[in-house]
Backbone and ligand atoms as CSV (ligand in chain L), in Angstrom:
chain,resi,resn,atom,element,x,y,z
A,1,UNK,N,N,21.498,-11.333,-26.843
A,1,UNK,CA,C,21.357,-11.105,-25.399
A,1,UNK,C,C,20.775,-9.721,-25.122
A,2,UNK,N,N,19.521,-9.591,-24.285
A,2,UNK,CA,C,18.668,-8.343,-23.720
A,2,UNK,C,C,19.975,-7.819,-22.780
A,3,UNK,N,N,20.381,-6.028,-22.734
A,3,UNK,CA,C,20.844,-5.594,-21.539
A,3,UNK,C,C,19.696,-5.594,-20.483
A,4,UNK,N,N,20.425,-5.487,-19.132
A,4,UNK,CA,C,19.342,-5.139,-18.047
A,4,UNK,C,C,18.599,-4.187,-18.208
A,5,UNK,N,N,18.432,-2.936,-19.053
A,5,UNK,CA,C,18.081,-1.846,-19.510
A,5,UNK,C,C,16.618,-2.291,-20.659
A,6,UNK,N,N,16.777,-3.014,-21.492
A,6,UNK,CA,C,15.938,-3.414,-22.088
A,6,UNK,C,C,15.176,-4.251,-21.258
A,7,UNK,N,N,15.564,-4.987,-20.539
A,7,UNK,CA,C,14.625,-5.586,-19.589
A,7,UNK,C,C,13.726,-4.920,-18.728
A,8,UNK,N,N,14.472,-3.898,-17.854
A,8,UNK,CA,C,13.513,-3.264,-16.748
A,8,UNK,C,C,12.518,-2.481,-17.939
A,9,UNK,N,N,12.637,-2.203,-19.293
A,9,UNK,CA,C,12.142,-1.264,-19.939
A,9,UNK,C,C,10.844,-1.771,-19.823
A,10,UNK,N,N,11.037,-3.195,-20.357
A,10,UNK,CA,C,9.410,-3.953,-21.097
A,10,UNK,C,C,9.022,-4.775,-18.998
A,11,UNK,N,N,9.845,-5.013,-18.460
A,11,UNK,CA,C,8.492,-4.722,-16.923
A,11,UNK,C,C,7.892,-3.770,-16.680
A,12,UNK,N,N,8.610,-2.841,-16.993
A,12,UNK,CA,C,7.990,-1.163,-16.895
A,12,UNK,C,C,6.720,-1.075,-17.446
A,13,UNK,N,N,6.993,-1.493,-18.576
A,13,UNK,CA,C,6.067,-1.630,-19.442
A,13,UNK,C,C,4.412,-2.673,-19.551
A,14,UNK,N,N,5.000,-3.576,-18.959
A,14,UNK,CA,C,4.049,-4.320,-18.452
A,14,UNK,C,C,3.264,-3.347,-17.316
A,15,UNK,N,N,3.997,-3.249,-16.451
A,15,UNK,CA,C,3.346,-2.636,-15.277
A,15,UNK,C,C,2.418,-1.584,-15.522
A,16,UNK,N,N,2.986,-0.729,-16.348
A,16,UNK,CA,C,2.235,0.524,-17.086
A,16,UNK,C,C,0.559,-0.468,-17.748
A,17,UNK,N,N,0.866,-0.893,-18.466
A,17,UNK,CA,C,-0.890,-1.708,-19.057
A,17,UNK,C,C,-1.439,-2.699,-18.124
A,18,UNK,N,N,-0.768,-2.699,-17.397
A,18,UNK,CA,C,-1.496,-3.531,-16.424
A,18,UNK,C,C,-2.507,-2.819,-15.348
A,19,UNK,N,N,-1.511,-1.111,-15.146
A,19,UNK,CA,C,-2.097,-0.309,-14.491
A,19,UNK,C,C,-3.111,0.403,-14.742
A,20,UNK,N,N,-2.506,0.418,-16.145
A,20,UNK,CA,C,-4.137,1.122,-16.995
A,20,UNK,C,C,-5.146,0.771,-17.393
A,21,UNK,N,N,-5.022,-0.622,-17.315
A,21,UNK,CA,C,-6.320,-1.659,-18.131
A,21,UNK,C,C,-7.012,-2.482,-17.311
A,22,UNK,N,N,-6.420,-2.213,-15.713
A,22,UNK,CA,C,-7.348,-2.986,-14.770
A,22,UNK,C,C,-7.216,-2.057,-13.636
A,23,UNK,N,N,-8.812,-1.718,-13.542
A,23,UNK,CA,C,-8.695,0.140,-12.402
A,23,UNK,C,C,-8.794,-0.482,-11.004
A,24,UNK,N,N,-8.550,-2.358,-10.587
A,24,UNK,CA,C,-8.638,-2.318,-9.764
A,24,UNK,C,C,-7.100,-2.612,-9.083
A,25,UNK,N,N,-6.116,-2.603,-9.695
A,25,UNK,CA,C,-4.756,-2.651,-9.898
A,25,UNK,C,C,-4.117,-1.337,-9.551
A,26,UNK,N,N,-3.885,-1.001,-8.428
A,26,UNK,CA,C,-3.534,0.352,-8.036
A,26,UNK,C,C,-1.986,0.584,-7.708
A,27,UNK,N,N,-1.216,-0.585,-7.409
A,27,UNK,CA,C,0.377,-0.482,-7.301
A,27,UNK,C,C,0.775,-1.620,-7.620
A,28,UNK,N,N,1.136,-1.810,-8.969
A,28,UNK,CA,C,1.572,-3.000,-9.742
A,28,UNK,C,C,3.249,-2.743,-9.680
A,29,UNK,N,N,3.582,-3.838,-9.352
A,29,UNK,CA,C,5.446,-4.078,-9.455
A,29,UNK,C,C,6.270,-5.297,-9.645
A,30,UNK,N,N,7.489,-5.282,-9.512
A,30,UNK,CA,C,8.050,-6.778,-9.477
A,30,UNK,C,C,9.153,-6.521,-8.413
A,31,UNK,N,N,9.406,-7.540,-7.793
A,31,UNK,CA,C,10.224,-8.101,-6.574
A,31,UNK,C,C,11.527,-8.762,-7.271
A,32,UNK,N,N,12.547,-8.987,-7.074
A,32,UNK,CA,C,13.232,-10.399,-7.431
A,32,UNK,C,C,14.557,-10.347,-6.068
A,33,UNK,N,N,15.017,-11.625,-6.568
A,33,UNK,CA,C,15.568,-12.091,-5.551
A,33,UNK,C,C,17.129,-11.477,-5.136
A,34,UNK,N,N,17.531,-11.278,-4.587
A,34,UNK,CA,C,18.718,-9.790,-5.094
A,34,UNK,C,C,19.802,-10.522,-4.555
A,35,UNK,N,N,20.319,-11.085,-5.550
A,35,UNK,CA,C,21.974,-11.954,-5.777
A,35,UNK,C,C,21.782,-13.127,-5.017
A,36,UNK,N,N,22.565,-13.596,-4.402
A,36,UNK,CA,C,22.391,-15.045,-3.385
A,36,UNK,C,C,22.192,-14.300,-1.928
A,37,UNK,N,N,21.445,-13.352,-1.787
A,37,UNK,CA,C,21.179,-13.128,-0.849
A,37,UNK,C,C,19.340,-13.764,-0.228
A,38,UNK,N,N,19.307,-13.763,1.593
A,38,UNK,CA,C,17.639,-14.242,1.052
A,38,UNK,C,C,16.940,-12.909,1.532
A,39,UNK,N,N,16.617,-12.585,0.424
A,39,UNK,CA,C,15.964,-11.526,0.532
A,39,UNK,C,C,15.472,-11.048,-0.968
A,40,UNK,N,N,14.707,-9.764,-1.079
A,40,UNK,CA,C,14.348,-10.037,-2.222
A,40,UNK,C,C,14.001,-8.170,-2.322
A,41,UNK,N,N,14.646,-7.726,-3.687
A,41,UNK,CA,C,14.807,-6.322,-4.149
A,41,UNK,C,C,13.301,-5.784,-5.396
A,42,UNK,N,N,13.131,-4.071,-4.795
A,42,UNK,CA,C,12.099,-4.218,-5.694
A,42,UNK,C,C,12.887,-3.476,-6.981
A,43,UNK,N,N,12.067,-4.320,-8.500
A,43,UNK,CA,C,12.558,-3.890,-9.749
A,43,UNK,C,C,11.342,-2.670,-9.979
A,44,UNK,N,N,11.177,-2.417,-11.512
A,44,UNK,CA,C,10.232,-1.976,-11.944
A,44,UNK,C,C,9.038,-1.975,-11.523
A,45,UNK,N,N,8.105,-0.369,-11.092
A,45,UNK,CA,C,6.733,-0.705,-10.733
A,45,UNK,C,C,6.531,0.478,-10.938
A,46,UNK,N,N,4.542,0.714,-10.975
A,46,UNK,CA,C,3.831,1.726,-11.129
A,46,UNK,C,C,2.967,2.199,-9.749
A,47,UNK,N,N,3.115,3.040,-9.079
A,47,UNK,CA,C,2.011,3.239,-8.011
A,47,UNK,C,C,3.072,4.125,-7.008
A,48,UNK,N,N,2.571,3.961,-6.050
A,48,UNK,CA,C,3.054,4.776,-4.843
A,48,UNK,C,C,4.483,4.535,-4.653
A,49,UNK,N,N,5.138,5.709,-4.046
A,49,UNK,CA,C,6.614,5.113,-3.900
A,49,UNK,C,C,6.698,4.642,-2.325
A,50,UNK,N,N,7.801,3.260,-2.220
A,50,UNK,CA,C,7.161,2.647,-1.253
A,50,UNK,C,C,8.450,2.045,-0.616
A,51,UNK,N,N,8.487,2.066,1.498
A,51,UNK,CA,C,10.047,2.073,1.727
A,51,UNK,C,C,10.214,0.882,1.291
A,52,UNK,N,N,9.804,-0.280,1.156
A,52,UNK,CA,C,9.872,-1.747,1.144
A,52,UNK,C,C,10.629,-1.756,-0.300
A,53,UNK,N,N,12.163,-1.494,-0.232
A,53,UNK,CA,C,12.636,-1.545,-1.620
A,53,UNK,C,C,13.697,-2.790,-1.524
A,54,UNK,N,N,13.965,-3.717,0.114
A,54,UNK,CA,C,14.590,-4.816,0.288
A,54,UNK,C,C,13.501,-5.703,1.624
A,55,UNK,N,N,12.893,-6.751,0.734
A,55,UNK,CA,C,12.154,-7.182,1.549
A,55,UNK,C,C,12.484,-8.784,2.359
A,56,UNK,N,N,13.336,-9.236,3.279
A,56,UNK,CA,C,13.736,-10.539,3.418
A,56,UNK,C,C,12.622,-11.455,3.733
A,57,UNK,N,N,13.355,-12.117,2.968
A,57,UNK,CA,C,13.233,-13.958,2.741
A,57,UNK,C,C,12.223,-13.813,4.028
A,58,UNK,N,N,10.395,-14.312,3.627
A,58,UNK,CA,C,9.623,-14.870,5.113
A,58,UNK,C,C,8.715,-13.179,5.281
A,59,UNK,N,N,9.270,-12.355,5.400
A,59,UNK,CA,C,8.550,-10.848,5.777
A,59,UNK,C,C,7.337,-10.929,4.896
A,60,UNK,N,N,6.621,-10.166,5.461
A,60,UNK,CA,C,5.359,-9.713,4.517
A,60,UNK,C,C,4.565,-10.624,3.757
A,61,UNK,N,N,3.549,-10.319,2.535
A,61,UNK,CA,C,3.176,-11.397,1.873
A,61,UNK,C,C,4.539,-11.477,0.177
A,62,UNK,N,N,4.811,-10.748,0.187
A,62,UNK,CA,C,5.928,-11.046,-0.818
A,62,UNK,C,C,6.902,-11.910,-0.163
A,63,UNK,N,N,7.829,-11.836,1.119
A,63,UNK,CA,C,8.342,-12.320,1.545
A,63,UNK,C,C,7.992,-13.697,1.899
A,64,UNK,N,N,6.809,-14.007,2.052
A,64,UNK,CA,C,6.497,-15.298,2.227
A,64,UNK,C,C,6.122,-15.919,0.638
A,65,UNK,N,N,5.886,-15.603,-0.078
A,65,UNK,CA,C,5.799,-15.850,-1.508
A,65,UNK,C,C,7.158,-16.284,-1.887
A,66,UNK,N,N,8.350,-15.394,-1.469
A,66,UNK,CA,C,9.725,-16.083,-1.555
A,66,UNK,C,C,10.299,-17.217,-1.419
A,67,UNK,N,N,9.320,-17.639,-0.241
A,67,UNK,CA,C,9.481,-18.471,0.602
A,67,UNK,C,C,8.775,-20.207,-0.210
A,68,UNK,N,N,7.704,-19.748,0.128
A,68,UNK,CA,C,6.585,-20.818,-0.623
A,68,UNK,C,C,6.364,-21.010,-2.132
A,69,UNK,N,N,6.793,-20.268,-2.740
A,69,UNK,CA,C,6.405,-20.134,-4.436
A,69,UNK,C,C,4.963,-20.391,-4.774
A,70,UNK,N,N,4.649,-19.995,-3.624
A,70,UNK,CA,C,3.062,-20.291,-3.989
A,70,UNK,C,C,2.662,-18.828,-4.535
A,71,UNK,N,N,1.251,-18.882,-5.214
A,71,UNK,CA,C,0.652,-17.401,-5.379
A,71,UNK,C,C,0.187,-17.523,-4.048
A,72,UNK,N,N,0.089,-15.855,-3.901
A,72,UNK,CA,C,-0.771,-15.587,-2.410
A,72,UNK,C,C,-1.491,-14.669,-2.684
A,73,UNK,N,N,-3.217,-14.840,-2.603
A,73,UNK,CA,C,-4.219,-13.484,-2.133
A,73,UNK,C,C,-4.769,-13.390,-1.403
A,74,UNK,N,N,-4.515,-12.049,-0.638
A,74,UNK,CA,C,-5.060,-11.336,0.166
A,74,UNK,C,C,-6.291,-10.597,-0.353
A,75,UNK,N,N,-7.396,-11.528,0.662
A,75,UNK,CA,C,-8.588,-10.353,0.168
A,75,UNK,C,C,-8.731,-9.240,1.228
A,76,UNK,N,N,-8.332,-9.126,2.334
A,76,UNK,CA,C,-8.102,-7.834,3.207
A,76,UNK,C,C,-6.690,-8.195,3.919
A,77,UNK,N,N,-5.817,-6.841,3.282
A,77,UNK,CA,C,-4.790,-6.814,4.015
A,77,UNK,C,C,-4.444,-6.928,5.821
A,78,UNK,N,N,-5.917,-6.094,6.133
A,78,UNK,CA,C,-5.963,-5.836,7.580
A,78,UNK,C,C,-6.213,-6.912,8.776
A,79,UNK,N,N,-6.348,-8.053,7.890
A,79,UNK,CA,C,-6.290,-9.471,8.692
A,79,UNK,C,C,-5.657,-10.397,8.928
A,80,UNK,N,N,-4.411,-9.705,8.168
A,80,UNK,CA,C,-2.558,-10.338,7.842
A,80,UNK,C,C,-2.062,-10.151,9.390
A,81,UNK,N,N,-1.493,-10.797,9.986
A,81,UNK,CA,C,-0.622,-10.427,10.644
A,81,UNK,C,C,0.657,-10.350,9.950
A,82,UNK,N,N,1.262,-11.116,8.944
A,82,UNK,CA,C,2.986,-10.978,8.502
A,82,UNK,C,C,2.430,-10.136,7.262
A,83,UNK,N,N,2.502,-8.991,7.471
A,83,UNK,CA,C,2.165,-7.903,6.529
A,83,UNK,C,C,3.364,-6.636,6.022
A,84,UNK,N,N,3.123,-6.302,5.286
A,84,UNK,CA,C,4.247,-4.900,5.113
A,84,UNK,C,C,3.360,-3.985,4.566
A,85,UNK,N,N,2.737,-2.873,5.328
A,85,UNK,CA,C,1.963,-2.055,4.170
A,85,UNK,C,C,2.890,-1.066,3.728
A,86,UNK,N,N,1.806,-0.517,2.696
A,86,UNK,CA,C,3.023,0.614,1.637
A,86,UNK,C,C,2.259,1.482,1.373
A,87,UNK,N,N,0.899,1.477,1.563
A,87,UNK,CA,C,0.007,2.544,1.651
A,87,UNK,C,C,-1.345,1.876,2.082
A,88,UNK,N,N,-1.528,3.115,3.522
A,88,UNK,CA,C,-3.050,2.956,3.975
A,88,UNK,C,C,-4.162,2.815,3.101
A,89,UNK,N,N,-4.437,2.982,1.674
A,89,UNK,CA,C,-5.054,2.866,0.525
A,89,UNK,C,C,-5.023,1.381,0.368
A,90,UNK,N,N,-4.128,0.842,0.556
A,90,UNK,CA,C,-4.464,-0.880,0.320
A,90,UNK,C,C,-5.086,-1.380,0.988
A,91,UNK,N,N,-6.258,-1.857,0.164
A,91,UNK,CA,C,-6.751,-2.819,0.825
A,91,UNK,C,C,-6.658,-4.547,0.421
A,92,UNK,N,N,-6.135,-4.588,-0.375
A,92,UNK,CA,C,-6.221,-6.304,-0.938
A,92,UNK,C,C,-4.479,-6.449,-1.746
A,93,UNK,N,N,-4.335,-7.155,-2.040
A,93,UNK,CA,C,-2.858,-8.188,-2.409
A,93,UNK,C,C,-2.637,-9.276,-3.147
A,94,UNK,N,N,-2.176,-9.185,-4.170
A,94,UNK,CA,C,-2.060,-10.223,-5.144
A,94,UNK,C,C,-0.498,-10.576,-4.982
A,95,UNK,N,N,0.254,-11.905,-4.926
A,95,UNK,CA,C,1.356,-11.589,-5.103
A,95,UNK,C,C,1.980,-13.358,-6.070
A,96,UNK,N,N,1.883,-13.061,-6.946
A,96,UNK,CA,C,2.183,-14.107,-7.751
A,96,UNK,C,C,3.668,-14.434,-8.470
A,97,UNK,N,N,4.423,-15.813,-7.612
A,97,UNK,CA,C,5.586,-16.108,-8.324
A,97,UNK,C,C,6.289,-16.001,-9.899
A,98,UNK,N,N,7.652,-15.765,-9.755
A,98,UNK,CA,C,7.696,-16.098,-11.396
A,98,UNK,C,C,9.101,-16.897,-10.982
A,99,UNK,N,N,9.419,-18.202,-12.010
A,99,UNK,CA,C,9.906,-19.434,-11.419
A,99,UNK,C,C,10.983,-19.518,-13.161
A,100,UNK,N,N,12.343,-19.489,-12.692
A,100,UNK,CA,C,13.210,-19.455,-14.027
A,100,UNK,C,C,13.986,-21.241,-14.005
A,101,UNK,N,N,13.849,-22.020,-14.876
A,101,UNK,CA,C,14.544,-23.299,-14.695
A,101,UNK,C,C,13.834,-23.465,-13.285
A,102,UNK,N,N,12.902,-23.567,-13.014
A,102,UNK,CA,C,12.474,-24.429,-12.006
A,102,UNK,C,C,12.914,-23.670,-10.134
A,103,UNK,N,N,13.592,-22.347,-10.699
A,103,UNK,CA,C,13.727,-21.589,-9.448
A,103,UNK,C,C,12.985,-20.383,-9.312
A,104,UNK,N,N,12.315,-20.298,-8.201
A,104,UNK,CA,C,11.664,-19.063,-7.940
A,104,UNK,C,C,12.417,-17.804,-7.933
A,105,UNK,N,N,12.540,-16.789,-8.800
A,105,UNK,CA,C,13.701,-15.886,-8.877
A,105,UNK,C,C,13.319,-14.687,-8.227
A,106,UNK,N,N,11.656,-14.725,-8.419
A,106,UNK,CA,C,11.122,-13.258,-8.301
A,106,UNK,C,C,9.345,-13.517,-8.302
A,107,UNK,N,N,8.588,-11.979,-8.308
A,107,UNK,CA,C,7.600,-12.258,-8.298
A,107,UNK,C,C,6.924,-11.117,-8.934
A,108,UNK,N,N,5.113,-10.974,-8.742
A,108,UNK,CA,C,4.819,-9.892,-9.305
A,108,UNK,C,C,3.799,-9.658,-8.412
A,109,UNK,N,N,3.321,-8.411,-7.915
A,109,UNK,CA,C,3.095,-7.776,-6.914
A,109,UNK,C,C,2.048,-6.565,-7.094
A,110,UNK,N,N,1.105,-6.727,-6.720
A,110,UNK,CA,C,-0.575,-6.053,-7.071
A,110,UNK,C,C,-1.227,-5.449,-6.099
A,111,UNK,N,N,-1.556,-4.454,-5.430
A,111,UNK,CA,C,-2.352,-3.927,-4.306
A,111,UNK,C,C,-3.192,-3.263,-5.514
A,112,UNK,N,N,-4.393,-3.284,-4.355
A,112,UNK,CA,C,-5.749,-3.041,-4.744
A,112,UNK,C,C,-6.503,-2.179,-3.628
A,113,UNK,N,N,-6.679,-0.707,-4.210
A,113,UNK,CA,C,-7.556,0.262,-3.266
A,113,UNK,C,C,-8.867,-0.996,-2.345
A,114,UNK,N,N,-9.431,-1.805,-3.421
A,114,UNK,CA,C,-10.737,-2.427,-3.070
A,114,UNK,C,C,-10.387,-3.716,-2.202
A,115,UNK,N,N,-11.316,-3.919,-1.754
A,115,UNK,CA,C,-11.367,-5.488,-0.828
A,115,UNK,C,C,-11.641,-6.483,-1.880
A,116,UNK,N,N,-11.435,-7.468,-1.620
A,116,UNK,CA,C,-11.615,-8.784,-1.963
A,116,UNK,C,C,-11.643,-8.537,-3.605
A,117,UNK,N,N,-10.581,-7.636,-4.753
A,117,UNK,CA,C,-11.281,-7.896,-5.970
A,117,UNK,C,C,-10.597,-8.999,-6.766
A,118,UNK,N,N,-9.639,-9.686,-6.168
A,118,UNK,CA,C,-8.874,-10.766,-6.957
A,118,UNK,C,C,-10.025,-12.119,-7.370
A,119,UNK,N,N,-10.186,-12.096,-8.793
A,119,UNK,CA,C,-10.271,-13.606,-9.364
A,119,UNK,C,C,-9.652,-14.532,-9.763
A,120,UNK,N,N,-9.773,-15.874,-9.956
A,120,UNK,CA,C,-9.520,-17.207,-10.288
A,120,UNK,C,C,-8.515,-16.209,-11.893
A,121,UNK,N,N,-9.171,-15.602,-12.255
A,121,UNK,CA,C,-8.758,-15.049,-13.574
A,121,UNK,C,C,-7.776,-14.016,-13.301
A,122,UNK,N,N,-7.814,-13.161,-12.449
A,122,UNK,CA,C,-6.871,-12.360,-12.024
A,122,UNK,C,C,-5.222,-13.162,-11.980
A,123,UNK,N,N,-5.607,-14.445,-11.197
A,123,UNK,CA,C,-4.695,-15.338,-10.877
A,123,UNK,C,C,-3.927,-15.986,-12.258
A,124,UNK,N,N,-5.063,-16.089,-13.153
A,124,UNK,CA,C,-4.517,-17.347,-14.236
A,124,UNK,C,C,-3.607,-16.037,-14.841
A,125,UNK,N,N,-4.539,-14.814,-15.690
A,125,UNK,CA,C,-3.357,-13.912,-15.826
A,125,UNK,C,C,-2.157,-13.704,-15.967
A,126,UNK,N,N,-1.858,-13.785,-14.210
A,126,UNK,CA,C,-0.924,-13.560,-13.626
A,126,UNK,C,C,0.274,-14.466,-13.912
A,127,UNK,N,N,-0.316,-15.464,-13.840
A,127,UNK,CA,C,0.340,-17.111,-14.003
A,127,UNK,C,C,1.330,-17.118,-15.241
A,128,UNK,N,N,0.087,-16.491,-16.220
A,128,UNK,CA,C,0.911,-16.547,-17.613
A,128,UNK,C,C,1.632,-15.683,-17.861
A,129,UNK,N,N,1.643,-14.256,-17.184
A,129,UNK,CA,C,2.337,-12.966,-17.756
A,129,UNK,C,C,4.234,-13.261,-16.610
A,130,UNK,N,N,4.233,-14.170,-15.669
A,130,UNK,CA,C,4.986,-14.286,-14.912
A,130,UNK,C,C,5.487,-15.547,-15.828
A,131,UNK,N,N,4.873,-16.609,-16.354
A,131,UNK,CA,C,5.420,-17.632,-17.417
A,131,UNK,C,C,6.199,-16.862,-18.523
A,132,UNK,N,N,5.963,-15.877,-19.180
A,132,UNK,CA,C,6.442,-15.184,-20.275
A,132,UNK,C,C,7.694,-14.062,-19.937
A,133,UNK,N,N,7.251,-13.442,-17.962
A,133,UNK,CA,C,8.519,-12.529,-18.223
A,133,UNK,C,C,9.405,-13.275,-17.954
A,134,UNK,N,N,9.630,-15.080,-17.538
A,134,UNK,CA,C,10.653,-15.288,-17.339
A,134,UNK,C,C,11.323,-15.559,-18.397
A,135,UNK,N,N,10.843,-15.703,-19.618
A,135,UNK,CA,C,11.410,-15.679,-21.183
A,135,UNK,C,C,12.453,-14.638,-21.455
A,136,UNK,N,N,11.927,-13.518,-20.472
A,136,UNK,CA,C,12.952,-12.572,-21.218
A,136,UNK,C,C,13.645,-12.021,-19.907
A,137,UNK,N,N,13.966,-13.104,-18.829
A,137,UNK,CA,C,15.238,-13.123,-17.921
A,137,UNK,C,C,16.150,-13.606,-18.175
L,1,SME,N1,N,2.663,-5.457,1.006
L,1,SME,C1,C,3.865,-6.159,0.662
L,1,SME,C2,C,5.053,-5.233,0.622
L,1,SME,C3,C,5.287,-4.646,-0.711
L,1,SME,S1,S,4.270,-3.325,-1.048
L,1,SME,O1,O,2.865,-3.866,-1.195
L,1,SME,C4,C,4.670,-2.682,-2.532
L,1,SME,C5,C,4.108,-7.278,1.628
L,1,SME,O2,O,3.410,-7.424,2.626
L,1,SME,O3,O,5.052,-8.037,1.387
């Protein structure tokens, strides 16, 4: 059995190469769902420090990601109305589920200085690195 300590280590960790190896990845983090509450707490991340550290169930595009388990991208934040910004520097939003036994627990969470830079590939990525951290929830 991983402590919670070894866990936040290797998201950390993720977040860190994720930040460094894609320059259009400017505040990489993870969300999860914080106890049986609906709402959803931020874990491990790299980028700006940001107030949105309890975001409920429906708010924002994470919050609606909670909601839907869908991935969601934003190619301009500024055309969101259910938005949460965290820095005037964002311009775009990736926010892709991660799903444990078939429950959405949490997610993973991407702003981008640039407009529109999310791909089909950005997405698949995402898909798989959120398939794998739930391995080690
Ligand atoms: N923009 C997010 C809030 C989280 S910050 O980007 C880190 C949202 O609208 O849910």
């Amino acid at each position: 059995l991983e402590s919670p300590q070894d866990t936040n280590t290797k998201l950390l960790k993720i977040c860190q190469v994720l930040d460094k190896e894609i320059d259009y990845y400017n505040w990489t983090g993870f969300y999860f769902k914080n106890g049986d509450k609906d709402e959803l707490v931020l874990g491990p991340y790299v980028g700006a420090v940001t107030d949105h550290v309890i975001i409920p169930f429906g708010k924002g595009i994470c919050g609606q990601v909670a909601v839907s388990g869908e991935t969601f991208v934003v190619p301009d934040v500024n055309a969101q109305d259910n938005y949460l910004s965290c820095s005037i520097d964002t311009k775009a939003e990736i926010v892709v589920p991660i799903f444990k036994n078939g429950e959405n627990i949490g997610q993973i969470d991407i702003d981008s200085h640039k407009i529109d830079p999310f791909t089909k590939e950005d997405e698949e990525l995402l898909n798989w690195l959120c398939e794998e951290v739930a391995k080690i929830l």
